[in-house]
C-alpha positions as CSV (number, residue, x, y, z in Angstrom):
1,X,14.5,-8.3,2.2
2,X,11.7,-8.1,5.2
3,X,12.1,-11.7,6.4
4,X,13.7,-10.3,9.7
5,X,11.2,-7.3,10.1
6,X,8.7,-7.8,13.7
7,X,5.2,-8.3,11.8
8,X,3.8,-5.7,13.1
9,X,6.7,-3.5,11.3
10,X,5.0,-5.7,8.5
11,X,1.4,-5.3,8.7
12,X,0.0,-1.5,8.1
13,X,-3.6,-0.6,9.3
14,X,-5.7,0.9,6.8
15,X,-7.8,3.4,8.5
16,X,-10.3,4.2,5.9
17,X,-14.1,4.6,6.5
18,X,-12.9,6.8,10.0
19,X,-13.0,10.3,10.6
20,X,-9.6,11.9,11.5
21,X,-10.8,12.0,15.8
22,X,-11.3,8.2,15.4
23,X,-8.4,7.3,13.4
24,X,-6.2,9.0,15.7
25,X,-8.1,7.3,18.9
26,X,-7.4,3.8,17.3
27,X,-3.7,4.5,17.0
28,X,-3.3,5.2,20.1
29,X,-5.3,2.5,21.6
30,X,-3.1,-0.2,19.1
31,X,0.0,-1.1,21.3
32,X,2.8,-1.9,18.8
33,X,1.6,-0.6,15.8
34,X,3.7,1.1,13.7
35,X,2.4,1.8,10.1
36,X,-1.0,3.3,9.4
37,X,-2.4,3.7,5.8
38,X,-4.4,7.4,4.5
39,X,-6.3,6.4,1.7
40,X,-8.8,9.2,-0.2
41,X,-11.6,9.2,2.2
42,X,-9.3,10.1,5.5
43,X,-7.2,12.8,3.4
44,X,-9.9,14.6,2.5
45,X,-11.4,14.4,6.1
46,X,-8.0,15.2,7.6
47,X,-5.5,16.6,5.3
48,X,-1.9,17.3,5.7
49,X,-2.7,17.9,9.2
50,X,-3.6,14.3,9.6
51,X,0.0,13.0,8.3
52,X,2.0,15.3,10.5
53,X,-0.5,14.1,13.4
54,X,0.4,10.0,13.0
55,X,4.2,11.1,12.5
56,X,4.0,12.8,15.5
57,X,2.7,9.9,17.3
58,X,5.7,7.9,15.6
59,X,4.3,6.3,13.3
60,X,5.3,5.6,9.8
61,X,2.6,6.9,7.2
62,X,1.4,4.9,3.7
63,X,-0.1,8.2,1.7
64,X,-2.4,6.1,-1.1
65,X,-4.0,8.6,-2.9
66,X,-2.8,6.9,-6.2
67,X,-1.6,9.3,-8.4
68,X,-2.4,9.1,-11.8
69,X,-1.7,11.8,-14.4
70,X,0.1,13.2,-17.1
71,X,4.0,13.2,-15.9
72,X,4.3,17.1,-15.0
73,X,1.2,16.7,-12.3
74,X,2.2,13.2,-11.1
75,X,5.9,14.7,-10.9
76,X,4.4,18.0,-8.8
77,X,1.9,16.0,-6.6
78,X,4.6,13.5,-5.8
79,X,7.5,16.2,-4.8
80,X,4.9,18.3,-2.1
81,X,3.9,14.6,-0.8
82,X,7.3,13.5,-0.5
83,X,7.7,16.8,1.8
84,X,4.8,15.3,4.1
85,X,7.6,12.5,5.4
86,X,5.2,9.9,4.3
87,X,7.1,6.7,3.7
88,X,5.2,5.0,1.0
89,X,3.2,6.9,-1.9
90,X,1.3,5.8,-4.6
91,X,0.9,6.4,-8.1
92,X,-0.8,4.0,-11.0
93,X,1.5,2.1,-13.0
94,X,-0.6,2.7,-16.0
95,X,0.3,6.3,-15.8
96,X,3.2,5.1,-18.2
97,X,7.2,5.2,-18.0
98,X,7.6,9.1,-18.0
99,X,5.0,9.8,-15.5
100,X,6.5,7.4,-13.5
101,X,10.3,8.1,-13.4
102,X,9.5,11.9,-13.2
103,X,7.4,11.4,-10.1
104,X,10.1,9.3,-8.5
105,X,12.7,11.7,-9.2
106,X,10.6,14.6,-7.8
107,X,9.4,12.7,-4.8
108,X,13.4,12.2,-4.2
109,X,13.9,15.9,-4.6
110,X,11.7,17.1,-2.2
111,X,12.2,15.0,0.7
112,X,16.2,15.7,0.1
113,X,15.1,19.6,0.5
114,X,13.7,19.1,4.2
115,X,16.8,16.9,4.8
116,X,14.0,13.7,5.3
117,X,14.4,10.1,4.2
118,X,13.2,9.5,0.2
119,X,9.9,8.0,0.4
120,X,9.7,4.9,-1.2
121,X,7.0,4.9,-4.2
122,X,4.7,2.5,-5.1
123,X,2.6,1.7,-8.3
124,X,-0.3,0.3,-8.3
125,X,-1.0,-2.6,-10.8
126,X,-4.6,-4.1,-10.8
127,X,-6.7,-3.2,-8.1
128,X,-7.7,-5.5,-5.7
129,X,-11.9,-5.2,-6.5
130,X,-11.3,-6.3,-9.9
131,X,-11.9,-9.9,-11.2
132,X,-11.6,-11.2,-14.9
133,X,-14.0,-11.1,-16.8
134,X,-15.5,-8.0,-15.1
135,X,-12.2,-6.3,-16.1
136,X,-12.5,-7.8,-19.7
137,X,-16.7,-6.4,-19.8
138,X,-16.1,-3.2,-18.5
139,X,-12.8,-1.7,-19.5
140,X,-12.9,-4.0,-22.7
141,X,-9.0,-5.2,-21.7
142,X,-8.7,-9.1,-22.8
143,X,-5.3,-9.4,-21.1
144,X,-4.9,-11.9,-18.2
145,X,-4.9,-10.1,-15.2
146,X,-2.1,-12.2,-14.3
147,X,-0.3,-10.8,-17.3
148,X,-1.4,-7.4,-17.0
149,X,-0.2,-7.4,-13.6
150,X,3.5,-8.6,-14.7
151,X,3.7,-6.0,-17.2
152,X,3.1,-3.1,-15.2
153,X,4.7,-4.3,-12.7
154,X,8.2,-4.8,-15.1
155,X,7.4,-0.9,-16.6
156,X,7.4,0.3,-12.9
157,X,10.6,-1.7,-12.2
158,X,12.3,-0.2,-15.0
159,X,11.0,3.3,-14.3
160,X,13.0,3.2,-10.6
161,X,9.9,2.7,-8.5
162,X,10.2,1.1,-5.3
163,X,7.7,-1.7,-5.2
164,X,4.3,-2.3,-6.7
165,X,0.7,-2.8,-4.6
166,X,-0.7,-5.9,-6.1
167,X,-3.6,-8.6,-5.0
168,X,-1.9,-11.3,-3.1
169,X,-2.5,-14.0,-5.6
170,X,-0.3,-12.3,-8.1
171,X,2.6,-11.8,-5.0
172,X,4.7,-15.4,-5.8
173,X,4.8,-14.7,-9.4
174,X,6.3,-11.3,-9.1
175,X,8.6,-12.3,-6.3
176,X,10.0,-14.8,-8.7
177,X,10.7,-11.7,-11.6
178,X,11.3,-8.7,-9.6
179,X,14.4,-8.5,-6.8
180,X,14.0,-8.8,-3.6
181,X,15.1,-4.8,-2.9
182,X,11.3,-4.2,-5.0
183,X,8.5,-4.5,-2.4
184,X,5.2,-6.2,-2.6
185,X,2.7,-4.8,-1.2
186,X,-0.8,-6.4,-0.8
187,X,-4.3,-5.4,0.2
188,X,-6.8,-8.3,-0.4
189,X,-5.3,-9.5,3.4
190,X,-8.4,-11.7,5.3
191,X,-8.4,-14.5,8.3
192,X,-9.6,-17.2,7.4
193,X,-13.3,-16.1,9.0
194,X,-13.1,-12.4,7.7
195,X,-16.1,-11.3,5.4
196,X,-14.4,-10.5,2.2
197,X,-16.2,-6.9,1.6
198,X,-15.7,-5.6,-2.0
199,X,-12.1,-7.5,-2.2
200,X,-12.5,-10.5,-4.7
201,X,-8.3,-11.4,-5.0
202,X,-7.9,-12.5,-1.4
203,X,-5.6,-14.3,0.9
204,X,-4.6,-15.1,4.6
205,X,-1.3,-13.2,6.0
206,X,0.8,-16.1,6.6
207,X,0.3,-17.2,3.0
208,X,0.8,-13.6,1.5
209,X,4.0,-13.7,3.5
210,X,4.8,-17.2,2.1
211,X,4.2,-16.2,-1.4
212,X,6.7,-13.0,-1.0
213,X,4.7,-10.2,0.1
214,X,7.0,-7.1,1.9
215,X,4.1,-5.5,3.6
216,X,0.5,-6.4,4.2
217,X,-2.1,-4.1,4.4
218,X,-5.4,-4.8,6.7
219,X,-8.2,-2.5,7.4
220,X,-12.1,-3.4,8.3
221,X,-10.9,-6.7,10.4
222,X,-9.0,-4.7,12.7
223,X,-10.7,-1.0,12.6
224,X,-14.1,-2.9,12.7
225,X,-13.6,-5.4,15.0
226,X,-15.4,-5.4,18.7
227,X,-11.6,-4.8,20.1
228,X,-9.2,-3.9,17.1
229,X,-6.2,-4.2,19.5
230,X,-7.1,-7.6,19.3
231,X,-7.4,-8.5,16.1
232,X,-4.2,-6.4,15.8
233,X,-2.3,-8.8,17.4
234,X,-4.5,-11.7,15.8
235,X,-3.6,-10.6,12.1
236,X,0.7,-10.7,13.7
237,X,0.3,-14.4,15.4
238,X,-0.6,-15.2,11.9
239,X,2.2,-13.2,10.1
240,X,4.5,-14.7,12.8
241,X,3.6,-18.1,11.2
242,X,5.0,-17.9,8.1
């Protein structure tokens, strides 16, 4: 499906650990770029006011503030984002079938309201930090993460969500289950020389690309590099390799 998108239509830049002044001053000092990521930490910093800002500057806006509730809230919180113009919005796959059709169905009804485009929805499967037996230990769930990862990302599929946010070594296996119309989207994106941070399930873009990923998402080796312009354009030579 994205095979003919630029990379840097593929890449989004994760802006969190900036206030709202330097998250704006990067975008504009990023020729090209065309997708930035508001996580928690910049929402609360910049609120709706930071959305409307980045759409203003033309750029396409990845809300993750992974909802996760019971299906009338996740429904509610999904319609007034959906009225933002955000592109992509995410809610946790583990929030269960009803919570997830409902909030797809909202999020369609209230960008069709302001006559915008229906944001595409993601769920989130596994977060990225996790590793095995840490998963196992602490949340006492035995399944594979491989397996869990599947699962939820089938119930999201069947629920009408768009795509699923996954770690990039679970990307070929869901590429080869889900259709191509269902993005993959991955954090867990390093060079090979990047320090890893608190991501454990890791990869290089080229390879996350290989493996079927729609979008990548990169944050601290761009925003916290010496000249993030760049390593911008680093992290797309490498896309542009796969």
């Amino acid at each position: 499906m994205h095979k003919s998108l630029a990379a840097n239509d593929k890449l989004i830049l994760a802006l969190d650990g900036l206030s709202k002044n330097e998250a704006y001053d990067l975008a504009d000092n990023i020729p090209n770029l065309r997708w930035v990521k508001i996580g928690l930490e910049l929402f609360m910093n910049s609120g709706l006011e930071g959305i409307l800002e980045f759409r203003k500057k033309g750029l396409k806006v990845f809300l993750d503030l992974k909802f996760h509730d019971i299906p009338i809230t996740m429904s509610s919180a999904c319609y007034q984002a959906a009225r933002t113009g955000a592109e992509l919005i995410t809610v946790h796959a583990c929030a269960g079938f009803n919570a997830l059709k409902e909030a797809n169905h909202a999020a369609i009804k209230g960008a069709s309201e302001l006559g915008l485009a229906p944001p595409r929805l993601l769920a989130v499967t596994v977060l990225t930090s996790w590793e095995e037996k840490k998963f196992a230990s602490e949340l006492m769930i035995n399944q594979p993460l491989e397996q869990r990862v599947e699962h939820l990302a089938k119930l999201a599929l069947r629920a009408g969500i768009g795509g699923c946010v996954c770690s990039p070594l679970e990307v070929q296996n869901l590429r080869n289950l889900c259709p191509n119309s269902f993005e993959l989207v991955t954090p867990g994106i390093r060079s090979k020389d990047s320090e890893l941070g608190d991501q454990v399930r890791v990869m290089t873009p080229s390879k996350a690309l290989n493996a079927g990923a729609s979008r990548l998402v990169v944050g601290r080796p761009i925003t916290k590099a010496n000249n993030p312009a760049d390593a911008f354009i680093s992290f797309c030579r490498d896309m542009e390799m796969s």
